[in-house]
C-alpha positions as CSV (number, residue, x, y, z in Angstrom):
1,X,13.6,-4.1,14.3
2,X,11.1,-2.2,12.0
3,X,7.1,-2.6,12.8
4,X,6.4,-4.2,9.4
5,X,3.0,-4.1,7.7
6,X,1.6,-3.1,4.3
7,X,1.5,0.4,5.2
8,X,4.8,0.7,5.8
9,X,5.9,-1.0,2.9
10,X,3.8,0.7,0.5
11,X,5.4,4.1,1.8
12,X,8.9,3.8,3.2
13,X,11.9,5.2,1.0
14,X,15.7,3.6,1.5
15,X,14.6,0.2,3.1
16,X,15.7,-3.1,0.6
17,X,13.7,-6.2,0.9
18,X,15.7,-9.9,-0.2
19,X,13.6,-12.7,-0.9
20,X,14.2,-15.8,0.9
21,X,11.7,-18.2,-0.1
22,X,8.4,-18.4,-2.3
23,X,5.7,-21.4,-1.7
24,X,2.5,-21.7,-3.4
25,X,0.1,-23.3,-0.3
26,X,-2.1,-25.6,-2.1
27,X,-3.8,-26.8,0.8
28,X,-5.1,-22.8,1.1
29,X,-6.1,-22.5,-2.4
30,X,-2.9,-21.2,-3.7
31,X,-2.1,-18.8,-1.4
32,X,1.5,-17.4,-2.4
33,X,3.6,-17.2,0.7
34,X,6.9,-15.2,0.2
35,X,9.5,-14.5,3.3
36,X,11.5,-11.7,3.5
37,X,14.4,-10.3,5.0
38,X,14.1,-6.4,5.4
39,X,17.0,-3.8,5.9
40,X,17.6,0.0,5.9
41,X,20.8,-1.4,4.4
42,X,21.9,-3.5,1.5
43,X,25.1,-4.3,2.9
44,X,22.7,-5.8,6.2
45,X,21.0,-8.1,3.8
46,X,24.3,-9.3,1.9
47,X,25.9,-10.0,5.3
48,X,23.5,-11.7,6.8
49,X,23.3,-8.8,9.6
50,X,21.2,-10.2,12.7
51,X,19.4,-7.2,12.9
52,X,17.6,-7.5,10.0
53,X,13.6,-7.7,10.0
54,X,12.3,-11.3,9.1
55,X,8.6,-10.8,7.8
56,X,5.9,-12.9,5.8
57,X,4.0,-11.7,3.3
58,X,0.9,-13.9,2.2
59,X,-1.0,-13.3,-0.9
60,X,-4.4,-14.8,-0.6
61,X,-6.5,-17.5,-2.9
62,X,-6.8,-16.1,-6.2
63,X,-3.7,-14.4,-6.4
64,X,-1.5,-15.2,-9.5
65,X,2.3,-15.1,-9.6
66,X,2.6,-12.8,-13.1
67,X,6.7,-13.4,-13.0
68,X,9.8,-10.7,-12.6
69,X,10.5,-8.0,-14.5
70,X,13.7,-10.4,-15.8
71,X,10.9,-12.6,-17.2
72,X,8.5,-10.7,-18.8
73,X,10.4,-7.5,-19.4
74,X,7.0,-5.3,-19.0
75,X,7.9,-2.0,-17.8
76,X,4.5,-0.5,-16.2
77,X,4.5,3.6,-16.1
78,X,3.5,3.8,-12.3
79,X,7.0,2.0,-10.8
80,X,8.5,5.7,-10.7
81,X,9.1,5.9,-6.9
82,X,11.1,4.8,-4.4
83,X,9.0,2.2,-2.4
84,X,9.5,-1.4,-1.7
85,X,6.4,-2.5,-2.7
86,X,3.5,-1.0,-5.1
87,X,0.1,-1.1,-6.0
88,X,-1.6,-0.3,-9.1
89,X,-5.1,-0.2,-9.6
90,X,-4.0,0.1,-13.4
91,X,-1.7,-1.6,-15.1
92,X,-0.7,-3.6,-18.4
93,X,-1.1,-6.8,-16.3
94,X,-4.9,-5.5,-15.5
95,X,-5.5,-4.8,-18.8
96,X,-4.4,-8.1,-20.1
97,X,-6.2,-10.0,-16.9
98,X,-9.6,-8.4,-17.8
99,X,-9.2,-9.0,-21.7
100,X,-8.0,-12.3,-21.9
101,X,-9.3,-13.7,-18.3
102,X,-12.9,-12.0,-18.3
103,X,-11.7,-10.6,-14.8
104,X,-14.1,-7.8,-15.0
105,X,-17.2,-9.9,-16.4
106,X,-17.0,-12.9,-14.9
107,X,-14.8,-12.6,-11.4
108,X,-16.6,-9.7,-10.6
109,X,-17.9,-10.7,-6.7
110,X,-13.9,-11.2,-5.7
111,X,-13.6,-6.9,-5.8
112,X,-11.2,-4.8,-7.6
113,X,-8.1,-6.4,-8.8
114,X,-5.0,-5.4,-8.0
115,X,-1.1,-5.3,-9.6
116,X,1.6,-5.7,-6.4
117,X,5.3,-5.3,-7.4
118,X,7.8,-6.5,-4.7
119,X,11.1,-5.3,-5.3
120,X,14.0,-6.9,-3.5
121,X,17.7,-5.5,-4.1
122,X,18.2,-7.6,-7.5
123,X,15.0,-8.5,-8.7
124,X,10.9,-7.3,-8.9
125,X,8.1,-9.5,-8.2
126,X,4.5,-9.5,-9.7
127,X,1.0,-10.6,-8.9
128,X,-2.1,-9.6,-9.4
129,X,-4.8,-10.1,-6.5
130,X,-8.0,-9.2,-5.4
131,X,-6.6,-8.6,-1.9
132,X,-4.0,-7.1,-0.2
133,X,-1.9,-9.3,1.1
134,X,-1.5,-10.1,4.6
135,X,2.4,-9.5,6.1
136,X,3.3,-10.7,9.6
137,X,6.1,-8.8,11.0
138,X,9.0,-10.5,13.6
139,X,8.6,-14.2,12.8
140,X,10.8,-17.0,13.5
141,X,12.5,-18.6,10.5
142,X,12.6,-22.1,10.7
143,X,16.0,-23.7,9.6
């Protein structure tokens, strides 16, 4: 079992993430709650290996869900490296948030925002927050 947190996320090479569920909390203002499964191996995650890491990863209120790359088809220049998961302080998804949103007239008291991409072994997930998101390693999943 790997210590899981943002940090490590953000900055560890050869380590696939699979998505195993994805709840919008609406009793939290909308927090986005995604679980993972974490492996230094593919093959771990399609075999349901037991010694895979099990983690959450909540987004906070104010995040927004932007889609996968399947949906929208946006490829942003900063993607080129090997993480798991990626912040951008610039992106396409900004730049359409503060023009068409008013994120950087009228949202202004929330902080900077921020593009996240999660990518699991078959797909890439993206939201834009004001926060980073909180990730608690080693929990139980609930069947």
């Amino acid at each position: 079992m790997n210590n899981i947190d943002l940090d490590f996320l953000l900055s560890v090479e050869d380590y696939e993430l699979e998505l195993d569920t994805m709840s919008l909390n609406r009793n939290d203002h909308f927090a986005i709650d995604m679980y993972f499964y974490g492996a230094d191996d593919s093959l771990k995650l399609l075999i349901d290996d037991p010694s895979r890491d099990y983690f959450l990863m909540r987004f906070e209120k104010y995040a927004v869900f932007t889609g996968t790359l399947q949906e929208h088809g946006i490829i942003e220049e900063g993607l080129r490296n090997p993480y798991p998961v990626v912040k951008l302080k610039e992106s396409v998804f900004g730049d359409f948030a503060e023009k068409h949103m008013k994120t950087k007239e009228i949202y202004t008291e929330r902080g900077e925002l921020n593009l996240f991409v999660i990518r699991t072994f078959d797909q890439e997930f993206y939201i834009l927050s004001y926060s980073e998101p909180i990730v608690i390693n080693n929990i139980a999943k609930s069947e």
